[in-house]
N, CA, C and O of each residue as an XYZ file, in Angstrom:
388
protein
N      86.675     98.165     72.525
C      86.667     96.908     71.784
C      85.518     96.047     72.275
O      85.032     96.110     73.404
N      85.173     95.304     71.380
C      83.988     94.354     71.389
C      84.394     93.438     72.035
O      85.615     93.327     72.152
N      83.440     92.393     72.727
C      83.982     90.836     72.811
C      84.557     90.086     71.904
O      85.686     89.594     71.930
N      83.278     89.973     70.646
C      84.159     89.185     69.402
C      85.499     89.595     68.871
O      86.388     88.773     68.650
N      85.600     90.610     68.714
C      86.743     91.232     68.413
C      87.837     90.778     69.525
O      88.465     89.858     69.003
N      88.225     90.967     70.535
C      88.968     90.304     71.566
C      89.349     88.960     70.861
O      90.413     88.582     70.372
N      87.787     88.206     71.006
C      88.087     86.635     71.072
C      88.750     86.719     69.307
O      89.544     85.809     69.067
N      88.568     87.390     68.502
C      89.521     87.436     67.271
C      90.852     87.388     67.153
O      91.641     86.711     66.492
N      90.959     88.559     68.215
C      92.622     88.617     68.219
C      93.244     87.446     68.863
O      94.293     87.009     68.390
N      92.798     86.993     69.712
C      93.128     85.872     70.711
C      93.493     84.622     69.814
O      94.571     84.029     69.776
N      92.444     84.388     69.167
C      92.207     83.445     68.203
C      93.265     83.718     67.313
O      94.009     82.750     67.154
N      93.616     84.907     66.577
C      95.084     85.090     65.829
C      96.306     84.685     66.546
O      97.002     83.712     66.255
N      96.549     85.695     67.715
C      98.145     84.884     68.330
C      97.838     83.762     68.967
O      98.819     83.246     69.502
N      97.101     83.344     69.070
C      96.907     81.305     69.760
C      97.734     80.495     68.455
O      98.475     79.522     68.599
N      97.342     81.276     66.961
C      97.161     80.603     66.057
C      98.664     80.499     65.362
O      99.166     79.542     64.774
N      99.125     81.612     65.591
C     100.297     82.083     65.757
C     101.424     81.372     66.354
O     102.402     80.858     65.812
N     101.108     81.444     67.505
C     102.059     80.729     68.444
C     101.678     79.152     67.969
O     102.546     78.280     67.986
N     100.712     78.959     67.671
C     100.606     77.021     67.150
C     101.724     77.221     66.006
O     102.767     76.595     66.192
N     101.657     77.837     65.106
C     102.377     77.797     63.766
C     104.112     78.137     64.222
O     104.877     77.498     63.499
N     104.480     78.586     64.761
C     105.553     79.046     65.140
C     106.440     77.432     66.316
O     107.571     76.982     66.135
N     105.684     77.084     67.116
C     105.998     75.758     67.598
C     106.323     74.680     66.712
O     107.315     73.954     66.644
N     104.733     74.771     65.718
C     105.395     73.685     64.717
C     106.164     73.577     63.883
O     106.723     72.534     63.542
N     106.321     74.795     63.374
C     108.129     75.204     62.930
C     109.345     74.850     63.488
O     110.372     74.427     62.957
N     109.049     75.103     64.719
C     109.833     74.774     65.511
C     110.408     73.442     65.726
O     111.581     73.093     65.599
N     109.230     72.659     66.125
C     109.116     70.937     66.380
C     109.539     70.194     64.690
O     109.918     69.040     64.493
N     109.394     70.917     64.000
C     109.621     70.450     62.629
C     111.213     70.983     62.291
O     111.580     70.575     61.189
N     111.926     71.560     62.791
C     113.267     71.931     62.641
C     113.949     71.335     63.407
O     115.026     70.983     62.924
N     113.683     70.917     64.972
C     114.440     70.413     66.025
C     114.222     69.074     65.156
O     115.232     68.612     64.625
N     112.817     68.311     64.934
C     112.663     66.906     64.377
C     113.996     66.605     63.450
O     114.873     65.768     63.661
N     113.864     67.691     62.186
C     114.960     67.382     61.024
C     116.069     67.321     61.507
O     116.673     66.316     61.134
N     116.816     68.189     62.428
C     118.399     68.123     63.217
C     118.267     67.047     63.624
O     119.075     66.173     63.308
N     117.096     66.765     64.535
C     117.513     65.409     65.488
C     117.626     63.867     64.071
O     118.491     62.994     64.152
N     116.874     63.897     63.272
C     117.244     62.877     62.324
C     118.658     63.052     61.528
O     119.417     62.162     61.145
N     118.787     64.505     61.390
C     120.048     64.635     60.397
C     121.384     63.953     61.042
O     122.209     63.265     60.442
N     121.382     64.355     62.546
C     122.045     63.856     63.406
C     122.506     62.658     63.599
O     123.716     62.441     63.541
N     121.425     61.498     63.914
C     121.471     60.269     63.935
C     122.032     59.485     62.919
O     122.719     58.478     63.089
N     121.695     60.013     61.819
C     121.880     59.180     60.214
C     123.417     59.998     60.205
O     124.145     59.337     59.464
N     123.843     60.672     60.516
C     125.085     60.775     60.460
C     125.926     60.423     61.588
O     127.111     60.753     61.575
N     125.382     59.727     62.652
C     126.359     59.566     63.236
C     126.519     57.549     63.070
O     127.283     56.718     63.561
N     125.456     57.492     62.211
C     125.635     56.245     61.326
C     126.547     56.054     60.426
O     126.894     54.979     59.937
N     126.995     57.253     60.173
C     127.934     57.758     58.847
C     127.007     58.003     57.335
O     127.511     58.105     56.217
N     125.704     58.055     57.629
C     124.961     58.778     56.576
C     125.325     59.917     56.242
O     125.940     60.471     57.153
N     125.198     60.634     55.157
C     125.424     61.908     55.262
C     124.361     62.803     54.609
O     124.143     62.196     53.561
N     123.637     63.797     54.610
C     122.881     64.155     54.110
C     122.844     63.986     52.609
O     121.744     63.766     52.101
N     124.039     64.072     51.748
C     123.719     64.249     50.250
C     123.983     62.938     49.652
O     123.968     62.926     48.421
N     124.272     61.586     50.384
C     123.785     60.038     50.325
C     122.582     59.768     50.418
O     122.346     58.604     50.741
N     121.305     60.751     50.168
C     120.332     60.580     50.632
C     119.488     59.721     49.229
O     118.760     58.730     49.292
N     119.960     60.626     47.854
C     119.615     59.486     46.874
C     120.381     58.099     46.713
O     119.892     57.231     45.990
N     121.358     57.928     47.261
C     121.560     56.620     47.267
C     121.291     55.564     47.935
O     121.471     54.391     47.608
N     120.580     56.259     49.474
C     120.341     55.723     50.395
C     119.159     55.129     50.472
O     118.823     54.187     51.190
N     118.314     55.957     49.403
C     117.394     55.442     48.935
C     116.952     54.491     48.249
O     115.946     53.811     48.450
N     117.834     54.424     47.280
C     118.463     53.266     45.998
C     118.492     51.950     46.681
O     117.873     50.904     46.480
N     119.429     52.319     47.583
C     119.787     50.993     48.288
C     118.340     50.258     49.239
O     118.144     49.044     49.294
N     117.547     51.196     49.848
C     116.635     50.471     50.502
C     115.732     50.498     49.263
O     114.805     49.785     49.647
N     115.485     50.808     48.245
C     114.384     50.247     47.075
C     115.288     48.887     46.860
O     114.733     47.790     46.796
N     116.546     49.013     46.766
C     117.438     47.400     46.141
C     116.920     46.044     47.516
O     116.390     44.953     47.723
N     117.354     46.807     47.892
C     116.762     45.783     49.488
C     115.378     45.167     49.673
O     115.096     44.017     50.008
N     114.522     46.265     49.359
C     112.987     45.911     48.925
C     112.621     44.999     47.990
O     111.765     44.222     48.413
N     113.102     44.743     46.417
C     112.973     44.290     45.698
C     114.175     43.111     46.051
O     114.144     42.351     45.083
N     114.839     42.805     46.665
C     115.945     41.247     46.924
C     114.588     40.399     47.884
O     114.038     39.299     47.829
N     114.463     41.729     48.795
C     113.531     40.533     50.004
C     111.964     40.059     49.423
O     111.316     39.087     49.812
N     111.549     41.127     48.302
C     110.340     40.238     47.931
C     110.647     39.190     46.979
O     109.727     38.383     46.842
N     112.032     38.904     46.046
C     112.240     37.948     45.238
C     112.457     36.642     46.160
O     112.533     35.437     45.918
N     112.513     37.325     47.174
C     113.530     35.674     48.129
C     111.851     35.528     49.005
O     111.599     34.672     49.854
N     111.336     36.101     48.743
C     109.683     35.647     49.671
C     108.950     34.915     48.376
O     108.253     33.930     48.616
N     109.130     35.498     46.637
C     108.785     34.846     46.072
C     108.732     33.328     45.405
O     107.939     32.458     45.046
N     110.380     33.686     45.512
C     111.085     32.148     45.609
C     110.911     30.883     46.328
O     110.880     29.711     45.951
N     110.747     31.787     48.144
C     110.153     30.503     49.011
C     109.160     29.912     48.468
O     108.988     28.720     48.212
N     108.232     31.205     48.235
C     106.643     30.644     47.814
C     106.655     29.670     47.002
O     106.180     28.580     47.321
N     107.257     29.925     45.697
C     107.374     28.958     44.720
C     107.917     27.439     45.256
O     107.225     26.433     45.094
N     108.871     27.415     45.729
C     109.643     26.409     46.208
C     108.467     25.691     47.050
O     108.105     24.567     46.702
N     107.993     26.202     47.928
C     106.800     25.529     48.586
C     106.547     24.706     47.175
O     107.033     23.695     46.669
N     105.517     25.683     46.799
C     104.844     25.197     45.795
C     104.958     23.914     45.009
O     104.282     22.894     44.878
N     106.052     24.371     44.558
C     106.779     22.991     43.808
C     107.371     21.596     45.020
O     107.781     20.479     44.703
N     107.282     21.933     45.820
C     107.808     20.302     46.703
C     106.567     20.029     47.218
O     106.431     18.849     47.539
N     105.350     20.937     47.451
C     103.628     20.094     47.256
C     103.519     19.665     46.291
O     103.255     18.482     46.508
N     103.548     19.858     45.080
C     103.224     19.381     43.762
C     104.262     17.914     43.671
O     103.927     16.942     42.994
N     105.122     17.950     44.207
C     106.313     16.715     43.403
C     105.979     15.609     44.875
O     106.161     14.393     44.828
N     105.515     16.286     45.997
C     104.979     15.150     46.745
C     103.610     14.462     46.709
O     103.402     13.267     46.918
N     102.713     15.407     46.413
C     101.316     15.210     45.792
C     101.761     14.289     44.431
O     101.575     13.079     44.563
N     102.281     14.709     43.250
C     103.044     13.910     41.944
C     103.112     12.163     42.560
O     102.554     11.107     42.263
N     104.059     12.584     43.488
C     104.781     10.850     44.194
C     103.780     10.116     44.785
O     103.769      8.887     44.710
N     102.867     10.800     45.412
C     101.824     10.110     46.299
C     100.565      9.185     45.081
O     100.128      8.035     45.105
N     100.341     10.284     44.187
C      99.475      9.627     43.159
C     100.037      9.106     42.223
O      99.294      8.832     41.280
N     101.667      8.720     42.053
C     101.981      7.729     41.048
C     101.934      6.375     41.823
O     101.517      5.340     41.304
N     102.388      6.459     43.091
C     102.208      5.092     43.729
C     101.324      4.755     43.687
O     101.317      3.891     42.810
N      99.977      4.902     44.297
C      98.492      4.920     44.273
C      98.370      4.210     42.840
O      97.875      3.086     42.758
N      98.834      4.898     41.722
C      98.264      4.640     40.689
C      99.039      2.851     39.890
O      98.562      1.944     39.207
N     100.640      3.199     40.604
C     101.330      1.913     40.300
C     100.529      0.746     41.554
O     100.130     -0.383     41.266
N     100.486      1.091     42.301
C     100.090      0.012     43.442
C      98.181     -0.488     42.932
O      97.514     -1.488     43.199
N      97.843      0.876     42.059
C      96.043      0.156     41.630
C      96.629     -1.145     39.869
O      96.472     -2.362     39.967
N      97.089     -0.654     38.849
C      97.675     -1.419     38.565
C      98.365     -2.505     38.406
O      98.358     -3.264     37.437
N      99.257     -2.607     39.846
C     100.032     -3.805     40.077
C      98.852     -4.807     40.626
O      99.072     -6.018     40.614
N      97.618     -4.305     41.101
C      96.608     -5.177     41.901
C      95.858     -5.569     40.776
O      95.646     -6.776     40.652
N      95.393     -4.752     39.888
C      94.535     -5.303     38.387
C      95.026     -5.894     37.580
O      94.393     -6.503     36.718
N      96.736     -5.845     37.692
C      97.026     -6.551     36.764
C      97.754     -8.187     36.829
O      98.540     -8.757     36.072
N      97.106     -8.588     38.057
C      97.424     -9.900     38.643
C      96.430    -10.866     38.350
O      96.545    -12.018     38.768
């Protein structure tokens, strides 16, 4: 056998054994999550609902971030509103003396 040839084969079961670990690390990963979420009382086939529910959750917390926003919004505007009606009653009440 050649050198290259060697470093070929080498290069196959290195490549091998990488693929076979990450199989591995990718099966222990899924148990170790399947695990947890059930000992939450998840269960694996709640998984479309579980989903449902954190899209429902997603869409409550951006309406209630939108809402603040707005709400801001609107009590600058109605204090800005108040600030320039006085201004405007108090230029008035002075011109019209």
């Amino acid at each position: 056998m050649q050198d290259h040839e060697v470093r070929k084969i080498v290069a196959e079961v290195l490549a091998e054994q990488q693929r076979l670990h990450n199989a591995n690390v990718d099966n222990e990963t899924l148990r170790t999550i399947s695990t947890i979420l059930t000992s939450f009382g998840i269960e694996e086939e709640d998984r479309i609902e579980l989903r449902a529910d954190f899209q429902h959750l997603r869409r409550w917390r951006k309406a209630s971030e939108q809402v603040s926003s707005y709400g801001l919004k609107a009590a600058v505007t109605i204090l800005v509103s108040g600030i320039a009606g006085a201004i405007w009653l108090g230029i008035k009440t002075r011109l019209g003396q």
